[in-house]
BALOBA-1460 file (C-alpha; in Angstrom, 3 decimals):
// residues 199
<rec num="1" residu="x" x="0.000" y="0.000" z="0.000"/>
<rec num="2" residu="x" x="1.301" y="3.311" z="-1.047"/>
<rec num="3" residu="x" x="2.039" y="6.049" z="1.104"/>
<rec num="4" residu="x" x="-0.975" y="8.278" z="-0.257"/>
<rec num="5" residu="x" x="-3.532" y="5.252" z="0.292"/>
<rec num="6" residu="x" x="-1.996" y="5.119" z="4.204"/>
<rec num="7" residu="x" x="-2.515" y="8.557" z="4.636"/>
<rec num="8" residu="x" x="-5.952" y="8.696" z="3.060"/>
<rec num="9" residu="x" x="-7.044" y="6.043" z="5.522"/>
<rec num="10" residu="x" x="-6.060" y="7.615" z="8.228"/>
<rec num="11" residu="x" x="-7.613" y="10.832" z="7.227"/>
<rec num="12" residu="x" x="-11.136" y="8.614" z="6.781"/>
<rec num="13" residu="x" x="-10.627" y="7.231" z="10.329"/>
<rec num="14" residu="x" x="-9.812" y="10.315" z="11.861"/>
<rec num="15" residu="x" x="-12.849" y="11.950" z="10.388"/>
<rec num="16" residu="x" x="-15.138" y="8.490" z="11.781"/>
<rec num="17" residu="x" x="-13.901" y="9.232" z="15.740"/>
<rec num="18" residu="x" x="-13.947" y="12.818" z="15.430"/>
<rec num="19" residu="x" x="-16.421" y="14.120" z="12.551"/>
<rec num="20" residu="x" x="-15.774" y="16.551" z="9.823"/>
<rec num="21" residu="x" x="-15.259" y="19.813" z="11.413"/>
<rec num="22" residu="x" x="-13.008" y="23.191" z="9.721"/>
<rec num="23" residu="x" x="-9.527" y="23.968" z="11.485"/>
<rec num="24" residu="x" x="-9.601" y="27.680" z="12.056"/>
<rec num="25" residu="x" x="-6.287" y="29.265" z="11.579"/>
<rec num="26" residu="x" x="-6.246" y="30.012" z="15.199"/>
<rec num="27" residu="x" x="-6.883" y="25.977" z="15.552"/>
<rec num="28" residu="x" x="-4.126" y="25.484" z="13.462"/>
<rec num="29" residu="x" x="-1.444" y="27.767" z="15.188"/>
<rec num="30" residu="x" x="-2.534" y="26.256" z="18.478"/>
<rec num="31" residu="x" x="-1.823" y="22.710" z="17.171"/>
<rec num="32" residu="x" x="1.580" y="23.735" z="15.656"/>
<rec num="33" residu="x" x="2.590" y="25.200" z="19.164"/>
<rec num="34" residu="x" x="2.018" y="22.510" z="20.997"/>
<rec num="35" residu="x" x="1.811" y="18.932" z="18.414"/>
<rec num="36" residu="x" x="4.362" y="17.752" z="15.318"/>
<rec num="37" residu="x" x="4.110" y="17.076" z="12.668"/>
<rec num="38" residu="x" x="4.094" y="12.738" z="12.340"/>
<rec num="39" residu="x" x="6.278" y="12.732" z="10.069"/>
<rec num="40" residu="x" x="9.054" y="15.454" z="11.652"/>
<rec num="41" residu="x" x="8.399" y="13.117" z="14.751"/>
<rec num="42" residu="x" x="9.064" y="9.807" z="13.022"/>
<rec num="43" residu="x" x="12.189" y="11.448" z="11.283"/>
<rec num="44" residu="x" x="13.429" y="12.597" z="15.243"/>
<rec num="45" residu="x" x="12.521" y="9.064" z="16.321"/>
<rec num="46" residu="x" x="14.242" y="6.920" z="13.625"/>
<rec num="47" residu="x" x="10.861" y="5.466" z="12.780"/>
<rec num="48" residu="x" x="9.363" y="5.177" z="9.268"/>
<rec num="49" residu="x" x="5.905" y="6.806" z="9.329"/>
<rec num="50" residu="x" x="3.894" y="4.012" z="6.994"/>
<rec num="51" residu="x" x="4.763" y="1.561" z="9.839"/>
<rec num="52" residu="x" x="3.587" y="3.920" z="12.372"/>
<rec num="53" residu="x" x="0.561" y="4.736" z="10.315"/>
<rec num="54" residu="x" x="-0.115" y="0.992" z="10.033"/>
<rec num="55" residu="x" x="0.102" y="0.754" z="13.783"/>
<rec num="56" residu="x" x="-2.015" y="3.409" z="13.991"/>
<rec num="57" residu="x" x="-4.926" y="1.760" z="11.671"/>
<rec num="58" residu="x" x="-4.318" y="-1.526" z="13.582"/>
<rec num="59" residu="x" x="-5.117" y="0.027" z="17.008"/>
<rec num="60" residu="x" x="-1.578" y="-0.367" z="18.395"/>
<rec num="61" residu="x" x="-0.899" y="3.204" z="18.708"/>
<rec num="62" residu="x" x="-3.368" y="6.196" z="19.288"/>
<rec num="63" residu="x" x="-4.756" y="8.183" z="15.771"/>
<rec num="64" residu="x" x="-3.572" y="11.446" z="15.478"/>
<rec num="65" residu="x" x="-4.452" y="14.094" z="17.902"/>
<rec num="66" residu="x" x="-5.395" y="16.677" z="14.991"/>
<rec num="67" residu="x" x="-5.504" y="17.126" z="11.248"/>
<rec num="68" residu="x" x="-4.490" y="20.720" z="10.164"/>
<rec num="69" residu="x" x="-5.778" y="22.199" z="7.586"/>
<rec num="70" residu="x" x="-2.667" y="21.707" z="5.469"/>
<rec num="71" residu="x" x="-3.427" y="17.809" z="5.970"/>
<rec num="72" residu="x" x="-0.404" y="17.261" z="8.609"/>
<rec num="73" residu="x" x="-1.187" y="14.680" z="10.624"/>
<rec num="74" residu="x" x="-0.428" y="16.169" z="14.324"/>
<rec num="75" residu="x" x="0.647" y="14.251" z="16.842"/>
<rec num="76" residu="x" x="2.393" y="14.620" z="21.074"/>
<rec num="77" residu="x" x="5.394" y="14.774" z="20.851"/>
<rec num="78" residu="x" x="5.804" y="11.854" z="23.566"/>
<rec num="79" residu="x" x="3.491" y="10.082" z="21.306"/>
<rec num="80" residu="x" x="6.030" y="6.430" z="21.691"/>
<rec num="81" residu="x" x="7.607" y="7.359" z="24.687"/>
<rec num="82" residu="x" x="4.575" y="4.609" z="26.709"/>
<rec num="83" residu="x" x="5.697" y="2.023" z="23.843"/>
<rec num="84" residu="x" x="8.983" y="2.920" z="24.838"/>
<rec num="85" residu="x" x="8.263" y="2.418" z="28.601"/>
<rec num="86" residu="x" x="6.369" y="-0.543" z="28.194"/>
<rec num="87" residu="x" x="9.476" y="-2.515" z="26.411"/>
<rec num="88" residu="x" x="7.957" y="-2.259" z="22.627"/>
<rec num="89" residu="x" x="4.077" y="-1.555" z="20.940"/>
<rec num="90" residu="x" x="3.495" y="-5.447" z="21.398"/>
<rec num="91" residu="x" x="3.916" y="-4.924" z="24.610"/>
<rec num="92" residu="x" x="1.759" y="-1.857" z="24.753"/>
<rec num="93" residu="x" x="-1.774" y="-2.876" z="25.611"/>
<rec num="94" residu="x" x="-1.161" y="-5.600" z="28.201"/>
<rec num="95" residu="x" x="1.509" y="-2.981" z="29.946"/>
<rec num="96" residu="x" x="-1.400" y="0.389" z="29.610"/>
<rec num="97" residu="x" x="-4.269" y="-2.089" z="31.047"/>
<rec num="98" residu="x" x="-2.131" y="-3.287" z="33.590"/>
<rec num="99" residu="x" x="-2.345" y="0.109" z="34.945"/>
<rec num="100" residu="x" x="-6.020" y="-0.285" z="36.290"/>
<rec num="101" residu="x" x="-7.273" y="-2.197" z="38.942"/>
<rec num="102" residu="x" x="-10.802" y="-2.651" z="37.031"/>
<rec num="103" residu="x" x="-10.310" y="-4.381" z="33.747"/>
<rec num="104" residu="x" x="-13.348" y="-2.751" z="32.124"/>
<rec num="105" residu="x" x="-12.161" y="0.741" z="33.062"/>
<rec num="106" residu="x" x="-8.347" y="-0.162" z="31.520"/>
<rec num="107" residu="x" x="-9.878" y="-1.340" z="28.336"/>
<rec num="108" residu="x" x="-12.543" y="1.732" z="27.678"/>
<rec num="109" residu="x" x="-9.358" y="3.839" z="29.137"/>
<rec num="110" residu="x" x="-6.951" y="2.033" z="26.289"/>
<rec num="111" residu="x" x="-9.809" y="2.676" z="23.772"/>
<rec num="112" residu="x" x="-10.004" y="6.509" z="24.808"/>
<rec num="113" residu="x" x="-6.152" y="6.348" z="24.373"/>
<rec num="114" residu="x" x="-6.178" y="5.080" z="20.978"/>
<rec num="115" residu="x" x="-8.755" y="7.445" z="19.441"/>
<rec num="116" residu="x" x="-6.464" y="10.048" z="19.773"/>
<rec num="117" residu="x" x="-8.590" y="12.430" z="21.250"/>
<rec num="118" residu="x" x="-6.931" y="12.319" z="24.419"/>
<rec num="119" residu="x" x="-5.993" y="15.964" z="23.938"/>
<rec num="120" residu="x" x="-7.261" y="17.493" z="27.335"/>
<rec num="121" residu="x" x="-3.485" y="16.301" z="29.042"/>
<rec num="122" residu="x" x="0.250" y="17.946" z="28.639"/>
<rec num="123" residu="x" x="1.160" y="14.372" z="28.735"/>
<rec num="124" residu="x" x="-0.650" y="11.386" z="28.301"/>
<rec num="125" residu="x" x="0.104" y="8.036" z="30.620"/>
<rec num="126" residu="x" x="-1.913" y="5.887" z="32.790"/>
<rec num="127" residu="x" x="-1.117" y="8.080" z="35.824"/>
<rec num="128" residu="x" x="-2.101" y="11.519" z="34.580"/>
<rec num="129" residu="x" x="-5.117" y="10.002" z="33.129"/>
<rec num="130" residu="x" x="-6.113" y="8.583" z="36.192"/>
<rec num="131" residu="x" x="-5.471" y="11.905" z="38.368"/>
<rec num="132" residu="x" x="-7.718" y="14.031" z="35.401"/>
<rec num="133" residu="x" x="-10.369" y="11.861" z="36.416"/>
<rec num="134" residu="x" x="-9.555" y="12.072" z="40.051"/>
<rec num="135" residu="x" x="-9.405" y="15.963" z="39.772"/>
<rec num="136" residu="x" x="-12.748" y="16.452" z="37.681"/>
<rec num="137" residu="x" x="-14.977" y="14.542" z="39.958"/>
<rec num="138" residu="x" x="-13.561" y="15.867" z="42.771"/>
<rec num="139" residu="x" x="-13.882" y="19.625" z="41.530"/>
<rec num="140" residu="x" x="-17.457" y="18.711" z="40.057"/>
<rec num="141" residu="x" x="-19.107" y="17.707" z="43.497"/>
<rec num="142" residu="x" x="-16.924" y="20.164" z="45.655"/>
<rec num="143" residu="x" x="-20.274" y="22.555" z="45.707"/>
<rec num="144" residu="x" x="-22.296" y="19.784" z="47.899"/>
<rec num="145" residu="x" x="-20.052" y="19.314" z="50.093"/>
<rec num="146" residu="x" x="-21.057" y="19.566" z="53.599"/>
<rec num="147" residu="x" x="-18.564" y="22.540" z="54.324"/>
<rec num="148" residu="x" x="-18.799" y="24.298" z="51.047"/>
<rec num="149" residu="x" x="-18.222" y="27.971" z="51.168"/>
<rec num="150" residu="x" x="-16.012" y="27.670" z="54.204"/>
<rec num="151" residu="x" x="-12.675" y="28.958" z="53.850"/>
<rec num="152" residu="x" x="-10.825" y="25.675" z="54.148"/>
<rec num="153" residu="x" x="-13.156" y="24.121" z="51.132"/>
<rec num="154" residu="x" x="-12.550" y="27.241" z="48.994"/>
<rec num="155" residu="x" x="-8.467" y="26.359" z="49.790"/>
<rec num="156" residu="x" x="-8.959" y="22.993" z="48.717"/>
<rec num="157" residu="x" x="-11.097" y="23.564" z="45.545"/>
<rec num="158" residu="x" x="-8.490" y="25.939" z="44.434"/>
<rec num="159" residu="x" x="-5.494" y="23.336" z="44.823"/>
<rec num="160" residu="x" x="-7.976" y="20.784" z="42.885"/>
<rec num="161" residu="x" x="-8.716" y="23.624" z="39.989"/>
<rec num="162" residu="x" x="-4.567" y="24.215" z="40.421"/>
<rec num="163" residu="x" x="-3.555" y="21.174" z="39.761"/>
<rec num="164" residu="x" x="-6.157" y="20.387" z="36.747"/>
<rec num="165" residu="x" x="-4.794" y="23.365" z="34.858"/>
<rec num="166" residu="x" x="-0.879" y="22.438" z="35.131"/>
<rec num="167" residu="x" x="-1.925" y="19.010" z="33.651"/>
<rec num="168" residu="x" x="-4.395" y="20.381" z="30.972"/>
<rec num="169" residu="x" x="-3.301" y="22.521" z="27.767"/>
<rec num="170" residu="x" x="-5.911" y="25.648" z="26.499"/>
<rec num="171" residu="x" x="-7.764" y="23.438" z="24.070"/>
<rec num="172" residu="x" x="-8.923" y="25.302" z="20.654"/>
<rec num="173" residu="x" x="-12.269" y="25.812" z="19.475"/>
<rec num="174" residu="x" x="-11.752" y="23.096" z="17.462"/>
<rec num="175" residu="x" x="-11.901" y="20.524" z="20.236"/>
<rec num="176" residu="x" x="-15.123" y="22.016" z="21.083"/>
<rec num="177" residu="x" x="-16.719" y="20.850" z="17.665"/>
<rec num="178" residu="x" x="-15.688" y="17.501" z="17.837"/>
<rec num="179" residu="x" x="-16.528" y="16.703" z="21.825"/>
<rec num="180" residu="x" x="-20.214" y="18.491" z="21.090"/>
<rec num="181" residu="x" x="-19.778" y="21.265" z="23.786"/>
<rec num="182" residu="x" x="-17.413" y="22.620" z="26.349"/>
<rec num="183" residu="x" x="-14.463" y="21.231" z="27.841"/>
<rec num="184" residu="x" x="-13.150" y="20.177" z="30.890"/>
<rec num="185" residu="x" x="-11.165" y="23.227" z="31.364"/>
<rec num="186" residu="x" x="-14.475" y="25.626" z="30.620"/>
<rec num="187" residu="x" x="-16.464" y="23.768" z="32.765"/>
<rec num="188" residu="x" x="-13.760" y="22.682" z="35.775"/>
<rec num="189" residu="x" x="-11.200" y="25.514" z="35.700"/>
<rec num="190" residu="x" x="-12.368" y="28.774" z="34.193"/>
<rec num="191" residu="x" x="-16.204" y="28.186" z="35.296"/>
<rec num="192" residu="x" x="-15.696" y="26.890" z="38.672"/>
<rec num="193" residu="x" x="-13.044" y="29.918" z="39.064"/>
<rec num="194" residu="x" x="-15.419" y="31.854" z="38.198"/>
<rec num="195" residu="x" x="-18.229" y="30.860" z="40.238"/>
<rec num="196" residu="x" x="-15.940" y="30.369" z="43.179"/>
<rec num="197" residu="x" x="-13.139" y="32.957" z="43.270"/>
<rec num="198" residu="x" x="-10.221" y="33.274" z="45.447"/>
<rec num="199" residu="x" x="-10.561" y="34.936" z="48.423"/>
């Protein structure tokens, strides 16, 4: 298979997990500060990017985290550095689900992982996936807590909402097409800072 029909696909299956939405320049110049370009990446990595394309298809590595609108296929820039860690991609899966206690949760988890649209992190591993959940639930029912509005709950919300936004980038408008509405940074940093400010 060529090169072109590799590429092609993966454009089609990006477009299946995230839909058919337009890449602003804004969206682009967001995605160039902070993914690269697969095939810079595979060049820096001494990979050859129809393999890792082919991986990618297979669901051995994750999709692509964006598609600018020049058609570069964006990707972390730590995108094999949990292949790496694991001791190779056949190793990849058993190694990622081994990271749960609850089997169900690792494989829906490894599933969210390969889509690619795991975009909400700096860096995406088990562990900082695991404390973004951690830190969204917590921040989401920190209003019904017993002591809410005291000063010691308003000092722990904060820390929560602190430690959210050093793991999670600014997002584009973009991302806000293709997950159907806000994201977790509108609705668990900048809205609960908002409806909860610092003393």
């Amino acid at each position: 298979m060529s090169e072109t029909d590799l590429k092609q696909q993966l454009v089609e299956r990006f477009r299946e997990v995230n839909g058919d939405h337009p890449m602003t320049d804004a969206d682009d110049a967001y995605v160039s500060a902070q993914f690269i370009d697969l095939e810079n990446l595979c060049a820096v990595h001494g990979s050859d990017s129809d393999v890792v394309r082919r991986l990618m298809l297979g669901q051995r590595l994750p999709l692509p985290a964006y598609l600018r609108s020049d058609g570069a296929e964006m990707v972390p820039v730590d995108l094999f550095a949990l292949a790496d860690e694991a001791g190779g991609v056949d190793q990849l899966e058993a190694w990622f689900n081994a990271r749960w206690t609850d089997p169900v949760s690792g494989k829906a988890e490894w599933n969210a992982y390969l889509s690619g649209r795991y975009v909400c992190l700096h860096s995406v591993t088990p562990a900082s996936m695991q404390r973004k959940d951690y830190l969204t639930t917590a921040i989401s029912a920190a209003a019904n807590e017993p002591d809410a509005g005291s000063a010691q709950w308003a000092e722990r919300l904060h820390a929560l909402i602190d430690e959210l936004d050093s793991l999670e980038p600014a997002f584009s408008a973009y991302d806000r097409l293709r997950f159907g509405g806000p994201t977790s940074r509108d609705t668990c940093i900048d809205a609960m800072r908002a409806r909860f400010p610092r003393a």
